[in-house]
N, C-alpha and C positions, 0 to 999 in steps of 0.2 A: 448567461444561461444557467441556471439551476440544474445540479449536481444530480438530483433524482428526476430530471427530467431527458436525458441525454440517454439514447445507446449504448452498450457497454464495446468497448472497441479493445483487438489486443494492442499488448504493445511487449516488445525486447527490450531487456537490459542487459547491462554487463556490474557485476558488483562483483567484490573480490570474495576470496573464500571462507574470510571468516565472517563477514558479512553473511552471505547464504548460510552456513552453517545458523549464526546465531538467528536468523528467520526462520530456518527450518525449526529450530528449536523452537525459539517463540510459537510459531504457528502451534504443535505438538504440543505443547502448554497449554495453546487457548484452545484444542479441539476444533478450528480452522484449518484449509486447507491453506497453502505458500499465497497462492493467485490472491485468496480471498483478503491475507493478510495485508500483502502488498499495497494492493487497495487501495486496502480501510489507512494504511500508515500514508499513503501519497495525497488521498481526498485531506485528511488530518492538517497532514501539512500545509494545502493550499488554504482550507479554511484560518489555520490560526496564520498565515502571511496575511492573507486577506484583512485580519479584522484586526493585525497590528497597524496596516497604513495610514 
């Protein structure tokens, strides 16, 4: 199923605190909110796993 075709659904995590921190930072950097950042770093990830197999 294509990425811009899908619902946007929530989901929790758990990441340690210097993790959040440096997200919070990042996000504050790009003018993004945490959620948006989030995201765009997790959709990133599965695209480049995807198009290494």
């Amino acid at each position: 199923m294509p990425i811009l075709s899908r619902r946007p659904v929530r989901i929790s995590i758990t990441v340690s605190q210097a993790v959040h921190e440096a997200l919070l930072n990042r996000s504050d950097f790009e003018g993004r909110s945490l959620s948006n950042l989030a995201a765009f770093l997790l959709e990133a990830a599965l695209h480049q796993s995807d198009t290494t197999r």
